[in-house]
C-alpha positions in Angstrom: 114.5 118.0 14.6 111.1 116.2 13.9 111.7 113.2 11.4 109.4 111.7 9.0 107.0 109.4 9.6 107.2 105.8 8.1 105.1 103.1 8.4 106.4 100.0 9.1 105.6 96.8 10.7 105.2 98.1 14.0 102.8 100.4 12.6 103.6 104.4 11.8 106.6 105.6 13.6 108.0 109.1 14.1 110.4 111.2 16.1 110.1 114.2 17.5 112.4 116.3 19.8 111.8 117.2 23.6 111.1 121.0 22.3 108.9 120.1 19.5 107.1 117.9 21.6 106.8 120.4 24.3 105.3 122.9 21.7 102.8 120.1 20.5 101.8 119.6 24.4 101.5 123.0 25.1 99.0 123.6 22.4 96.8 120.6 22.2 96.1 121.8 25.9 94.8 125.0 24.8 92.9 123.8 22.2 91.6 121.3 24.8 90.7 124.3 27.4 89.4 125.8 24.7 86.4 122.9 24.1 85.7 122.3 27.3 82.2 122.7 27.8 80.9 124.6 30.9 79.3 123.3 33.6 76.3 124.4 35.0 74.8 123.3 38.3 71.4 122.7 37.2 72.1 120.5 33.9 69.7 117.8 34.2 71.6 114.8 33.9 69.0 112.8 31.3 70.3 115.4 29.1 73.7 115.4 29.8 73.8 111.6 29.1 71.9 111.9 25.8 74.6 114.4 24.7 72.1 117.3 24.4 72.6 121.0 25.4 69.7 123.2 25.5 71.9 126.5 26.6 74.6 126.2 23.5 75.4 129.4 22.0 77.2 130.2 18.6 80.9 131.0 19.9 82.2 134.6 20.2 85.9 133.6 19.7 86.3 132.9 16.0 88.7 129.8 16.5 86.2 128.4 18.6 83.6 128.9 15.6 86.4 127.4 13.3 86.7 124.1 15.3 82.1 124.3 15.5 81.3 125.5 12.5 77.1 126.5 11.5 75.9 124.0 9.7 73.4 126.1 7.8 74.9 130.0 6.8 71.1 131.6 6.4 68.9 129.2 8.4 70.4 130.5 12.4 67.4 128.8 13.8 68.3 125.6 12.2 71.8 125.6 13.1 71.0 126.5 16.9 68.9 123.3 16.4 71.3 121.4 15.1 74.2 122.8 17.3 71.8 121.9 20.9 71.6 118.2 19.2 75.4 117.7 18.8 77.8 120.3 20.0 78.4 118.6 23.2 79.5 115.2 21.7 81.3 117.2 18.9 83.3 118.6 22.1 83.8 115.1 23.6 84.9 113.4 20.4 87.3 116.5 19.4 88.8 116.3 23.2 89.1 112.9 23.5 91.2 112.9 19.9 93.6 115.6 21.6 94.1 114.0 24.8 95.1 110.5 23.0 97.7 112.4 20.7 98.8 114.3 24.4 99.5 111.0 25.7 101.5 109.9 23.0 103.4 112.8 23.0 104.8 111.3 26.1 107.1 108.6 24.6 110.7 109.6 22.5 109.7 107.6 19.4 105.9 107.8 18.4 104.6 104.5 17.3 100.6 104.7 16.5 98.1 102.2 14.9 96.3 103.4 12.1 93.5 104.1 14.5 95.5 106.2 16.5 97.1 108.1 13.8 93.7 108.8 12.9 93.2 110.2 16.3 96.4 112.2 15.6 95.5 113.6 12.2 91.8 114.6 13.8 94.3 116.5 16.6 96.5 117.8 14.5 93.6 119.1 12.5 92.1 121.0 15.6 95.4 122.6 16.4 96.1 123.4 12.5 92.3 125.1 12.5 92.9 127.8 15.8 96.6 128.3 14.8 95.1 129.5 11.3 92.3 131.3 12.8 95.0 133.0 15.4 97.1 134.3 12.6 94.5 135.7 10.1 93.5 137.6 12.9 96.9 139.1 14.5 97.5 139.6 10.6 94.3 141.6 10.5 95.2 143.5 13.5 99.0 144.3 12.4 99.8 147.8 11.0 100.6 147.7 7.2 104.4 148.7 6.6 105.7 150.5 3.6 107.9 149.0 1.4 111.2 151.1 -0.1 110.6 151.4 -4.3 113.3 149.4 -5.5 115.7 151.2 -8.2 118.1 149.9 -10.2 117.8 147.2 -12.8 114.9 144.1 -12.0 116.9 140.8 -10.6 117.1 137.6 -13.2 114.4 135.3 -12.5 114.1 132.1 -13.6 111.1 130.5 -14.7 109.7 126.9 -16.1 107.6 126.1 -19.0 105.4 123.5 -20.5 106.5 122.3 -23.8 105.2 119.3 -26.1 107.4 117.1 -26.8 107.3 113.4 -28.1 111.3 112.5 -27.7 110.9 112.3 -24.2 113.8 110.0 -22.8 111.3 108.4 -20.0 108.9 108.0 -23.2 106.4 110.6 -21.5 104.9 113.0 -24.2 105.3 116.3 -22.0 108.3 117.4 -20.0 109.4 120.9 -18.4 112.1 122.7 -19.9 113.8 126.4 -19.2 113.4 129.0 -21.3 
């Protein structure tokens, strides 16, 4: 089982186990497949080394969409503009985060700088953002099920309220208390 993360003198350290980091390989690499860009034969390469891309689209796939978002909701003209000017290094820089954190998967015992645990957290964003966007729309897609009406008397529940107080042992002048 995965283990904290501490940071230390070596930097921030973690564990995780051969499945977990199997499961973490396996889906960076789709998110990955997922940005690449595709190639066409006749990109002109000025263009290509700028970082613009005349022929973006908005993405069909809505995890796609989640990852490169519009930048304007009512303006599509405007975000088309803005999406030819920076999509493409958007791609790069999201890729090039995922890849690093692939490569650290790699070794037993994770030990990252704090720049590459910022590559890490920018991953582990990116894999968070299409995981979410993959379940709200299974969820969508999934037949409702009926419930049984439970009978019978309602189960004990406990529950925690906020009370004034000013003989706080820890000299704090609100505490939590059960009913």
């Amino acid at each position: 089982m995965a283990k904290a993360f501490k940071y230390g003198l070596k930097g921030i350290t973690g564990y995780l186990e051969p499945a977990e980091r199997e499961l973490l390989r396996g889906l960076v690499d789709d998110v990955i497949s997922m940005l690449e860009p595709e190639l066409s034969s006749n990109e002109d390469p000025l263009t290509a080394l700028i970082g613009l891309d005349m022929n973006v689209k908005e993405p069909s796939d809505r995890a796609l969409l989640r990852l490169l978002p519009n930048v304007m909701k009512n303006d599509d003209a405007a975000s088309l503009e803005f999406r030819q000017l920076t999509e493409r290094s958007l791609r790069e820089g999201k890729i090039g985060a995922l890849r690093a954190a692939a490569m650290g998967l790699d070794r037993n015992e994770l030990v990252l700088t704090p720049e590459e645990a910022k590559l890490w957290s920018m991953a582990l964003n990116d894999v968070r953002l299409v995981l979410a966007e993959r379940s709200i729309s299974a969820t969508k897609r999934m037949p409702t099920m009926s419930m049984p009406c439970r009978t019978g008397p309602r189960p004990k529940t406990w529950r925690a309220t906020w009370r004034s107080s000013t003989t706080s042992p820890r000299g704090s002048r609100n505490r939590w208390s059960r009913p």
